[in-house]
C-alpha positions in Angstrom: 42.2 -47.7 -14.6 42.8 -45.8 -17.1 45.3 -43.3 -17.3 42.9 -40.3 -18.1 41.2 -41.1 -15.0 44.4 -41.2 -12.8 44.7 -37.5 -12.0 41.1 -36.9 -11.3 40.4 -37.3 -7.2 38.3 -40.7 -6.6 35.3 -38.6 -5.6 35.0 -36.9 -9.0 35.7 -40.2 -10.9 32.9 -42.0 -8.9 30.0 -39.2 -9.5 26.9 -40.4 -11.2 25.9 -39.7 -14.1 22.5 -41.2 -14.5 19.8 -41.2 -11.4 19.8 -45.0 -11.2 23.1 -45.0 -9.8 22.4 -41.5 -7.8 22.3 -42.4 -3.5 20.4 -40.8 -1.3 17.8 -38.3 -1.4 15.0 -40.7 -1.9 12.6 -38.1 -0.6 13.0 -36.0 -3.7 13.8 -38.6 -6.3 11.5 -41.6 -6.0 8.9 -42.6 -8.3 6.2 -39.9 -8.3 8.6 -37.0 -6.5 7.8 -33.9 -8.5 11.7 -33.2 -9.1 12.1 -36.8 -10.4 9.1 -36.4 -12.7 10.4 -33.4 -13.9 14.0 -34.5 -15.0 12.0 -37.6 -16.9 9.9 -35.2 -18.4 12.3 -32.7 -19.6 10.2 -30.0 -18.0 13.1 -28.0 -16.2 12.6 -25.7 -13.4 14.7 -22.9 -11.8 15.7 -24.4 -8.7 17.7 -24.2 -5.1 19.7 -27.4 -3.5 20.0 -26.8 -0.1 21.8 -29.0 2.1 24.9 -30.2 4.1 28.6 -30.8 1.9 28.4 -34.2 0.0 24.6 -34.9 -0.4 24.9 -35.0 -4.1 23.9 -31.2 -4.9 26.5 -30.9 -7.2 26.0 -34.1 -9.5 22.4 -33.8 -9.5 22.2 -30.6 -11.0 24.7 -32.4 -13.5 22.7 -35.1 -14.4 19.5 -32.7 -14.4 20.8 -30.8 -17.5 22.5 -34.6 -19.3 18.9 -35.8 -19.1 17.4 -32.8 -20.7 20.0 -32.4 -23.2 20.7 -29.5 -21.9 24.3 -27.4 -22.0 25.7 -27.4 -18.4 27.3 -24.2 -17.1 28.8 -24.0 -13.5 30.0 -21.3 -11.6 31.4 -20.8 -8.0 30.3 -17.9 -5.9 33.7 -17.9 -4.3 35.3 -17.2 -7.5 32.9 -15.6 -9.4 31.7 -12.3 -10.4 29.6 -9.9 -12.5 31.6 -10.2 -15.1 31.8 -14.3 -14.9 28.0 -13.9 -14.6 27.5 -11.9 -18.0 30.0 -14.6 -19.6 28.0 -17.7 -18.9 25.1 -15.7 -20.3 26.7 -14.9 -23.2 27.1 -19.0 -23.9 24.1 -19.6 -23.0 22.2 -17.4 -26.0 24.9 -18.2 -28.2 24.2 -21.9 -27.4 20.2 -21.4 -27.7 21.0 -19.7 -30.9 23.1 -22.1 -32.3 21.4 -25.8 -31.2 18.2 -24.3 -30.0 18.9 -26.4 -26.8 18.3 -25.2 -23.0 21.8 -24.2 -20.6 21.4 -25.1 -17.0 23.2 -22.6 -14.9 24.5 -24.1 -11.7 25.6 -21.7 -9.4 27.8 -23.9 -6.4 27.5 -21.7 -3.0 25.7 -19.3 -4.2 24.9 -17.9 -0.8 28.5 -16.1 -1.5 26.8 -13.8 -4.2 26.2 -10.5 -2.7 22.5 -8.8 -4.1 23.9 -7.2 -6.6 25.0 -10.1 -8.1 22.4 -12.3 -7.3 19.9 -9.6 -9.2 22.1 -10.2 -12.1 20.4 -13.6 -12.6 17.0 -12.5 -12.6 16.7 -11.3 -16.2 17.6 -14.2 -17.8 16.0 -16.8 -15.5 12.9 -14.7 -16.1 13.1 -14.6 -19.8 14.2 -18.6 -20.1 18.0 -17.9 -21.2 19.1 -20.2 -18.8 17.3 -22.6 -16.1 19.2 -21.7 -13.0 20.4 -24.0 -10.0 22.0 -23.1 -7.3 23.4 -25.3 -4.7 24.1 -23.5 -0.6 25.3 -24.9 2.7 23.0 -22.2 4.2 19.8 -21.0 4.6 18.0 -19.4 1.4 15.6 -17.5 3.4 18.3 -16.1 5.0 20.9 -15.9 2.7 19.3 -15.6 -1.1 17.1 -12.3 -2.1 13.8 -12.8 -2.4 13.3 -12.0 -6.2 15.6 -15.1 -7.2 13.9 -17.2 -4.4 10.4 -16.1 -5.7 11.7 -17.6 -9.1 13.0 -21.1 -8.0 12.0 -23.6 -5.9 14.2 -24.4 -3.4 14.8 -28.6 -2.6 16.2 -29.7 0.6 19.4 -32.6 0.6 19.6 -34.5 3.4 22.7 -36.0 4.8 23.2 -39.4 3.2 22.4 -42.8 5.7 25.5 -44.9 6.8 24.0 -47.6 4.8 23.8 -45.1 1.6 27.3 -43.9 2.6 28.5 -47.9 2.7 27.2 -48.7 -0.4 28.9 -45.8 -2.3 32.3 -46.8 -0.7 31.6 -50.6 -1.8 30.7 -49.7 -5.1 33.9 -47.6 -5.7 35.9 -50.4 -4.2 34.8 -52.7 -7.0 34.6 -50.3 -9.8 37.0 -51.1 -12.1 36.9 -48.5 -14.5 36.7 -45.5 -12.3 37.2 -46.8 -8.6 39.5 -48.9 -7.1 38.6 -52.7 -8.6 41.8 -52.8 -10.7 44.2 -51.4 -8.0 43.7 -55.6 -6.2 43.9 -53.7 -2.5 42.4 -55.9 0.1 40.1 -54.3 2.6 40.2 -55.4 6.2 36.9 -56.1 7.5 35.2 -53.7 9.2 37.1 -51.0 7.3 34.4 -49.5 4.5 32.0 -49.2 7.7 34.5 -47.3 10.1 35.5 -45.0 6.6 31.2 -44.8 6.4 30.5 -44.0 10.1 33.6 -41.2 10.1 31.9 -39.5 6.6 29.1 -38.3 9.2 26.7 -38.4 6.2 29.0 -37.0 3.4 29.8 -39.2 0.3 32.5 -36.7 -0.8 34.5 -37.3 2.5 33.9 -40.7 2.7 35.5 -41.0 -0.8 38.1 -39.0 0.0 38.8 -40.6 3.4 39.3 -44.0 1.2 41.6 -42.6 -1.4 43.7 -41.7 1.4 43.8 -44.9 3.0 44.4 -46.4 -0.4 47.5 -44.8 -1.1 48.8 -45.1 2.3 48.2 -49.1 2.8 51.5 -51.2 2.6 51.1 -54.7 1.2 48.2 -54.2 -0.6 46.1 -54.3 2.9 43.9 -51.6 4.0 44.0 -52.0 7.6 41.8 -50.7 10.6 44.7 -49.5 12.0 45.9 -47.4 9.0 42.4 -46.0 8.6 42.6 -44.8 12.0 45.4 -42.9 11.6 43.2 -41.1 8.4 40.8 -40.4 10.6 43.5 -39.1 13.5 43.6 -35.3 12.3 40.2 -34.0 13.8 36.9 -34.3 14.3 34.7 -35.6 11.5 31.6 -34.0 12.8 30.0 -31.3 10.3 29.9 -27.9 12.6 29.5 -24.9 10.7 30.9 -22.0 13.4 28.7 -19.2 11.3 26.4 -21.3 9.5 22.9 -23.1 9.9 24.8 -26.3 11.9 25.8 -24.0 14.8 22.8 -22.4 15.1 20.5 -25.6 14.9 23.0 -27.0 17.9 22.9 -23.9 19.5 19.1 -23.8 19.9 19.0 -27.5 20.6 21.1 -26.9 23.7 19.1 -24.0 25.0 16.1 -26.2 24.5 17.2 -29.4 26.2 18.2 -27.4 28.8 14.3 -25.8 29.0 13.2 -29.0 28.4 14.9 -29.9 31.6 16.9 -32.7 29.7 20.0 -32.9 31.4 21.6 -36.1 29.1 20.8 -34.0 25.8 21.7 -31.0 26.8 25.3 -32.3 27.7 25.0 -34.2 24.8 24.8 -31.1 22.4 27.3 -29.1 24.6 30.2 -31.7 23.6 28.8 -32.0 19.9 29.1 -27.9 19.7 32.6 -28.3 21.6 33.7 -31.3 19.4 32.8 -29.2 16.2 35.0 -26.4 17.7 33.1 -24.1 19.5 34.7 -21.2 22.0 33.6 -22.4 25.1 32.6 -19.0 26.1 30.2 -18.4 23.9 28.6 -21.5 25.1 29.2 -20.0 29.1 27.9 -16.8 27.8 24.7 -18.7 26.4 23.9 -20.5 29.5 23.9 -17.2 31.5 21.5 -16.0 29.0 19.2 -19.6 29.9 19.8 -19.0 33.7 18.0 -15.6 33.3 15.4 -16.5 30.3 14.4 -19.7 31.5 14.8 -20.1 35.1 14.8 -16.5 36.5 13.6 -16.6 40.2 12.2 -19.9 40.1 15.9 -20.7 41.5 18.1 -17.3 41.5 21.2 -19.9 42.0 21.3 -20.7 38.2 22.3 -17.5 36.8 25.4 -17.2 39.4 26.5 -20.7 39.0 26.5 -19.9 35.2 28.3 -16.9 35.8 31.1 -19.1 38.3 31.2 -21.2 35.3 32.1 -18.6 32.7 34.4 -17.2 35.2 35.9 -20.7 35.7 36.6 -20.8 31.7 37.8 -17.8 31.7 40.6 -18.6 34.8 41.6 -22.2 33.9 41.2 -22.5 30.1 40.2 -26.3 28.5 39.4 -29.1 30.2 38.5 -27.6 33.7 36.5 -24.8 32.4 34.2 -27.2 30.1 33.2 -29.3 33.5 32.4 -26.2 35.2 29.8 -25.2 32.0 28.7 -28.9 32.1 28.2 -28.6 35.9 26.3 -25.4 35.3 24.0 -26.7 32.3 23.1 -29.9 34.1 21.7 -27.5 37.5 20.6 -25.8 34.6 18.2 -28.5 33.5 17.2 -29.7 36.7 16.1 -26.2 38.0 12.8 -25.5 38.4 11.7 -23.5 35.2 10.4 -19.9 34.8 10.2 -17.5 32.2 8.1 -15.0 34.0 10.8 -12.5 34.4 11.7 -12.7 30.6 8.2 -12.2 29.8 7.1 -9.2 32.2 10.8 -7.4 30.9 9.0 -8.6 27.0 5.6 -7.0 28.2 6.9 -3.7 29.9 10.0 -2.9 26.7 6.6 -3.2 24.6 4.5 -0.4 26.5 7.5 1.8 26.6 7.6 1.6 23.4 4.0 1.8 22.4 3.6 5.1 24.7 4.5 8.4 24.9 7.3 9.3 27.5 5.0 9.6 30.5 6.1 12.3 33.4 7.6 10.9 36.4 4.7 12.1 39.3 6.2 14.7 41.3 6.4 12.2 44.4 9.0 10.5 43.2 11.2 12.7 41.7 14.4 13.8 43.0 14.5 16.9 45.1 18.2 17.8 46.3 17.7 21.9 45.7 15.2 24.5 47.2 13.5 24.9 43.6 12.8 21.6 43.2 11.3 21.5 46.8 9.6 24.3 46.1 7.8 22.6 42.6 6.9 19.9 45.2 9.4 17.6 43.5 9.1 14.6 46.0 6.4 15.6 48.5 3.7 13.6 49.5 6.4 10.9 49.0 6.1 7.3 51.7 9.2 6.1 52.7 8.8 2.4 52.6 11.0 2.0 56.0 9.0 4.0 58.0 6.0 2.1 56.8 4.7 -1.4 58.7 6.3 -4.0 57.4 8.8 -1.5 55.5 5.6 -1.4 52.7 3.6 1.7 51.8 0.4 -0.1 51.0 -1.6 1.9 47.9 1.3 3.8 46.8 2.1 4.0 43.0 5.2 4.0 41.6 4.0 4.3 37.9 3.3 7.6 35.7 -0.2 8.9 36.2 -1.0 8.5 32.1 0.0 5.0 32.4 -1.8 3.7 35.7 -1.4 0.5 37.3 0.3 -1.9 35.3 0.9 -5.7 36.1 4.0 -7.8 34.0 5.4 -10.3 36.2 3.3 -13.4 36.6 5.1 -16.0 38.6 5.0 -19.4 38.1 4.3 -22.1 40.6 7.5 -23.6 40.7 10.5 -23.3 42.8 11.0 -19.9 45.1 8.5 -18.4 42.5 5.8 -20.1 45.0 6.9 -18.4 47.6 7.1 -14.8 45.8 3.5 -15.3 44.3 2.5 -15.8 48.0 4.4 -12.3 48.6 3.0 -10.3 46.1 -0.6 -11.2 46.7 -0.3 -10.5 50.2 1.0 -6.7 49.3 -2.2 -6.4 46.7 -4.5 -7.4 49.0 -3.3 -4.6 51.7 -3.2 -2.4 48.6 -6.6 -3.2 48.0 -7.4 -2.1 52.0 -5.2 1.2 51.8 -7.1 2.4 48.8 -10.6 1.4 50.6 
């Protein structure tokens, strides 16, 4: 190896530099992609990577810009500002002006730029100055404005295969110039595919992950047993607790859950608590399915969630997490209803449509003379003195408004058995008002 390359981290030494030795990403890169005829043609685009860590974002803008010819400017949003902005600019006309040659401006996590500094891009993309690239963890509808967006397309990186992840770790094992071929380390079998399997799709990790165990291993043997103890310090799952990974997992629970999957739903409970989710947010979540999704198809749910949060609450880790589990799984086996989350939907929407209609004089409050006297609450039934404690034909909404009807239930669980209720009190509604 030679001694230039020693200080540089085995992930940086290993990076591609031409696409025929680029993994993963097929989707985007075979023959006949448009971003792969584009980097053959020379015919750059402005451009967004979006993806998880170690999918390649960074090295392909790289060899984007060596196979146009093009000067290669990167910048880090964590790091970076205005000022850093106006400076790569700067190189980049002095570098048109000198070579008449293009600059590709990567811009790594540029979901870190605030507007401001995003806008200061625009000019220059616009006007060809530079071909911009910028690479994010996160969402670009969410997190990019949408003048730079409108400018570039954005390209989605997917998480590299174990088999992609395998043949990356193999190839810098053998590597003599960059990788590890002149070090003569033997490798346990089974070792390259446990280091694969714990990168959870990232090449970076992986790489990393094996440097460690590299200069670790006594003997000149990489062992299982030594790669375990890499691997000891936490969990390799990618969890994100403010970013697009938490939320994906976090809707994928609430849906398994209305999809009354009980084995997925526990399944992306322990993902989100092996990633390092609070366990009450996740307690506080299922109270929010017990109302949402179940309702009064089985009123138990939303107070065995609510034991469950309480539970977490009192006891802490592990206790608390079986109580949520216990709770998700009833959870999923419930009966399912949303008619109570739709008829609250249906009635915030007339409120707020409508004018603020006069409570009718009947059922308003009358605790002085004056108010008696304005007929505040006369003519008003009370329900217990009624048969069957119900004043059949009474209204209780505002005369502008008239009769209006949100909850629907469903024929599922108790729900069955209120349905049954309610038509039974329309139908001697229909009678009174005969």
């Amino acid at each position: 190896m030679a001694n230039a390359e020693e200080f540089r981290p085995l992930p940086e030494r290993m990076r591609p530099l031409q696409l025929a030795s680029f993994y993963g990403q097929t989707h985007l890169l075979e023959e006949g992609k448009p971003l792969r005829t584009a980097i053959e043609s020379g015919n750059l685009h402005s451009m967004v990577f979006w993806g998880p860590p170690g999918t390649g974002k960074t090295t392909l803008a790289k060899i984007i810009a060596e196979s146009c010819e093009a000067q290669f400017i990167t910048l880090s949003a964590v790091l970076s500002g205005v000022k850093d902005i106006r400076g790569a600019i700067e190189r980049a006309k002095q570098y048109r002006d000198v070579y008449q040659k293009d600059t590709v401006l990567f811009v790594d996590e540029v979901h870190r730029f605030n507007k401001s500094q995003q806008d200061a891009f625009l000019p220059f993309v616009e006007d060809g100055t530079v071909t911009f690239i910028g690479a994010t963890t996160e969402n670009p509808s969410f997190e990019l404005n949408n003048a730079l967006l409108s400018r570039a397309r954005v390209y989605i990186l997917k998480s590299l295969s174990f088999e992609e992840i395998e043949g990356i770790l193999d190839r810098a094992v053998k590597d003599a110039t960059l990788g590890l071929g002149e070090s003569n380390l033997e490798f346990e079998k089974g070792v390259l595919s446990q280091l694969a399997k714990a990168a959870d799709g990232d090449a970076r990790r992986a790489l990393n992950f094996l440097e460690i165990a590299s200069d670790l291993c006594e003997g000149g043997i990489v062992t299982l047993e030594q790669v375990k103890d890499v691997l000891s310090g936490g969990s390799s799952r990618r969890f994100d607790k403010a970013g697009e990974a938490f939320y994906d997992q976090i809707s994928a629970l609430h849906k398994s859950i209305r999809g009354s999957s009980p084995d997925a739903a526990l399944y992306w409970f322990n993902r989100m608590l092996d990633g390092g989710c609070d366990p009450l947010y996740l307690a506080r979540r299922i109270v929010r399915v017990a109302s949402e999704d179940i309702g009064n198809a089985d009123p138990r749910a939303l107070r065995l969630a609510l034991d469950a949060w309480e539970v977490q609450e009192r006891l802490g880790s592990p206790e608390g997490e079986l109580a949520i589990g216990q709770a998700i799984v009833f959870l999923a086996c419930a009966p399912k209803s949303n008619a109570v989350y739709m008829a609250c939907n249906q009635a915030s929407e007339d409120v707020k449509s409508s004018a603020s209609a006069e409570v009718p004089l009947h059922l308003r409050n009358s605790p002085t003379k004056l108010m008696k006297e304005l007929n505040y609450g006369k003519e008003y039934r009370y329900a217990h003195d009624e048969p069957d404690a119900y004043a059949a034909g009474e209204s209780y909404f505002p005369d502008e408004i008239g009769e209006r009807r949100y909850y629907y239930p469903v024929p599922r669980g108790l729900e069955i058995k209120i349905a049954e209720k309610l038509e039974q009190l329309r139908e001697q509604d229909k009678k009174a008002k005969k």
